[in-house]
N, C-alpha and C positions, 0 to 999 in steps of 0.2 A: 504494500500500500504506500501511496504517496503521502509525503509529511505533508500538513494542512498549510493553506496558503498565507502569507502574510499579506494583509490588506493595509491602505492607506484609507485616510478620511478626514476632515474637519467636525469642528465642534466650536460655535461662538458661544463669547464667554463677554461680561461685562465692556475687555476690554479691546480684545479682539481672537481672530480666529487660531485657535489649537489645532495645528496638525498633529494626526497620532498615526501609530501604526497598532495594527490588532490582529490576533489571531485564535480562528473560535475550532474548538475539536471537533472533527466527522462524526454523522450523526450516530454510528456504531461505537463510538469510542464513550465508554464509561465516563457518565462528567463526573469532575471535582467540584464540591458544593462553591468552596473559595478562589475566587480569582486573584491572578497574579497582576501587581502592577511595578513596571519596570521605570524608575527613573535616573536618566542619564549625567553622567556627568557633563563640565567643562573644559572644552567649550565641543564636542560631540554633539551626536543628538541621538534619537534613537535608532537610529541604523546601528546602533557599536549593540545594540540587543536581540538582532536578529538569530542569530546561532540560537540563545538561549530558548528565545518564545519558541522558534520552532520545534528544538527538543520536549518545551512543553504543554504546547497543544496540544502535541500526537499523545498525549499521558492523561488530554481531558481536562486540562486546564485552559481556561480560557483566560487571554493575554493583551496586557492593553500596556502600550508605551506612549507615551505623550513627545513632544519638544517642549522644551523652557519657550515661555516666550526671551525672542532672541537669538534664538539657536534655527536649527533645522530649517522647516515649513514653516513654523508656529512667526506671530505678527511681532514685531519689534515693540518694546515700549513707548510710548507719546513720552513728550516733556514731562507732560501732566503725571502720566504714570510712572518716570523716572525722578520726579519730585516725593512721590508717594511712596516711593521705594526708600527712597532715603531716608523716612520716618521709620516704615514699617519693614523694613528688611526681609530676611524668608519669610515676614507673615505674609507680605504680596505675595511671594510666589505661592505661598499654600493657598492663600484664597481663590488665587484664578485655578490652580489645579483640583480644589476644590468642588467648583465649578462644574469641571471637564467631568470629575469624575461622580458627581451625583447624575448630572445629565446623562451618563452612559447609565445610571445604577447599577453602577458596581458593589456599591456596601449593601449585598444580600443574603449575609448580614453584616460580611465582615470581607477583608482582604488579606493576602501576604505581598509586601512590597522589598523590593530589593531595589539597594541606590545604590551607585558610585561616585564617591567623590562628593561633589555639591550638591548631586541626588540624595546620597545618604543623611545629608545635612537636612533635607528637605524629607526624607522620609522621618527619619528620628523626631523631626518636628510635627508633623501628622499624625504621626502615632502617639506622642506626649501632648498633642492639644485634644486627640479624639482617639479617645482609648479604648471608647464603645466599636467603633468598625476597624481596628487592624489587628489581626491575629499574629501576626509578628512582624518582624523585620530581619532584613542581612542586610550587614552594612558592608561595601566593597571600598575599600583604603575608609574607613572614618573619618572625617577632621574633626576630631573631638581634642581640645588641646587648651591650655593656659590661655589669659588675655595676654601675658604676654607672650609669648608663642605664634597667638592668633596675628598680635601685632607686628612681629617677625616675617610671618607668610607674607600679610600684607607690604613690606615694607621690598619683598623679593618676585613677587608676582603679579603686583597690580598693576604696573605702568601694562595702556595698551601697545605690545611691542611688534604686532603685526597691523596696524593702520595702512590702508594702500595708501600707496603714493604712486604717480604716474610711469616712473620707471618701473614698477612691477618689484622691487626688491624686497616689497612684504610677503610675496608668495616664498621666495629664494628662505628667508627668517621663516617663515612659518614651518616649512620641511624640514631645515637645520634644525629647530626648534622641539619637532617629533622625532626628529631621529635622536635627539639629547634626553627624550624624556622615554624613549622606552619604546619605539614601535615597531622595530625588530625588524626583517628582510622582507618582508610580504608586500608586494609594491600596491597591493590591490588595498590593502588596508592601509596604508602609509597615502594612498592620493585621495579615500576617501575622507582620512582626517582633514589631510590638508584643504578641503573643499569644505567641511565643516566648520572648522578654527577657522577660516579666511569669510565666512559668512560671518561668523560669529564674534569680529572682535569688536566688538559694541557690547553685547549681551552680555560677553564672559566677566568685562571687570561692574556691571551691574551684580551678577550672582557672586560673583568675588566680594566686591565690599557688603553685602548682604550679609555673606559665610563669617564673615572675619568680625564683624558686629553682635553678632549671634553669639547667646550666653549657652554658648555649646554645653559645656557641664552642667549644668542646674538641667537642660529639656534632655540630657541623654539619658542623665540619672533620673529622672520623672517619668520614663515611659516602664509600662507594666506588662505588655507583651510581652515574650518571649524574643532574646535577641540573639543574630549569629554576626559576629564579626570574619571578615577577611581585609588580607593584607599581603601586596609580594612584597618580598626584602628586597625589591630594586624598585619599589612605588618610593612617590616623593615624601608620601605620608609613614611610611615605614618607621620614622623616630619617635613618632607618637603613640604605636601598635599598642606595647606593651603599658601604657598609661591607658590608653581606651579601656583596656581589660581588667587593670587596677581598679578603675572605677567603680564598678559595680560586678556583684558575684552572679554565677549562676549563667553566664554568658559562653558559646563554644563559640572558641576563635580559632580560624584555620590560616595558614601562610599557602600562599596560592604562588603561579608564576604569573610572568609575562612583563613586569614593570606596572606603567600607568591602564596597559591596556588588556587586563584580564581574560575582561569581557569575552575578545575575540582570540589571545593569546594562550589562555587557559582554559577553555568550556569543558574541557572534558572533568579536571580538578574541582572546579567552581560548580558544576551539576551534582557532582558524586557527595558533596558537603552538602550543597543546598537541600537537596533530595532527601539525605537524610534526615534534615534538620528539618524540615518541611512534613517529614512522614509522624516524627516524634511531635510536632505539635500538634499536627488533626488527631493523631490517638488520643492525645490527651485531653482533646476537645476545649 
């Protein structure tokens, strides 16, 4: 049998249109009562979760990945809305995602979410603001970390360092840039970031200073799901691994490979944890 298809589609929202990608199980295929939702890191979109949704459709789960606004398909911020961002940091982004995701009714009754990077920052936040619809979380690389720490990131990754300029030398930065941070020989993965990150350099330092404002410890340590951490030891977030874990008990943490890019470097490691971790929480209901 053929794995089930990955679809695209919109979904407007207050501020503007969410593109997502979705993928529903064949009608023979046992459904899973709880759906998956996938969100992407920075500056990616949801294309870096294709591998994954597909392995988990065909298992009966039904799969919803979004884009940030900013990133992908999904609309750019207004003024208006990058004014409002600057008050309300991830609360914006949870509200529009929010949104996306009651309009789909997804919470019936509940979900498992799995983020990377800024994703996780945004799921840990969804799940410690609304603790009634998420049945767990995996967080892939955490940024769970000191303010000062947080202020460090910030002071090493906000400048926008890929802004075009006419001679094209922000594309030349943007590839150098992937190839520094972990994207390995696969050219086919390597041109699709680059086409990502080069949409996206507006969006990334909106969800950047959002992440770095964010009282990461206080909402990591408040959420009551069930949590699984992952982490490679050549992710950027790798120095803060073993402090995520300190933080609170009762959490499985797994070291995955690939660097920044897991998702697509590692699905075989990243399924075989998740899966697990996913099977031990619906028993337990």
């Amino acid at each position: 049998m053929s794995s089930p298809t990955i679809k695209k589609a919109y979904i407007d929202t207050t501020c503007g249109q969410i593109h997502y990608r979705f993928a529903l199980p064949y009608q023979d295929v046992p459904k899973k009562p709880t759906p998956l939702l996938f969100l992407h890191k920075s500056a990616s979109s949801s294309a870096s979760y294709t591998f994954l949704m597909t392995i988990y459709s065909s298992r009966g789960y039904a799969c919803f990945a979004p884009d940030m606004p900013g990133f992908g398909n999904s609309f750019d911020p207004s003024p208006s809305d990058i004014t409002e961002i600057s008050t309300l940091g991830t609360k914006w982004f949870v509200k529009i995602f929010m949104q996306v995701f009651h309009s789909l009714n997804l919470f019936t009754p509940k979900v498992h979410i799995i983020g990377h990077h800024s994703g996780a920052v945004l799921a840990t936040e969804i799940a410690a603001t609304y603790p009634d619809l998420v049945s767990s979380i995996c967080l892939v690389g955490p940024a769970v970390m000191t303010a000062t720490e947080r202020a460090a990131m910030k002071g090493k990754y906000f400048s926008p360092f890929n802004e075009p300029v006419k001679d094209g030398s922000h594309l030349l930065k943007t590839w150098d840039y992937l190839g520094n941070m972990g994207i390995g020989d696969e050219l086919g993965l390597w041109q699709r970031e680059v086409l990502d990150h080069v949409r996206a350099w507006k969006g990334r330092n909106l969800i950047y200073g959002a992440v770095w404002e964010q009282d990461a410890e206080r909402i990591y340590t408040g959420v009551k799901c069930p949590v699984m951490l992952m982490c490679a030891r050549d992710d950027v977030l790798w120095t803060y691994f073993q402090y995520v874990q300190d933080l609170r008990s009762g959490v499985k943490a797994v070291e995955i490979r690939g660097a920044n890019f897991g998702l697509d470097r590692d699905v075989e490691g990243i399924e075989k944890s998740w899966t697990e971790f996913l099977e031990e929480t619906e028993k337990k209901g």
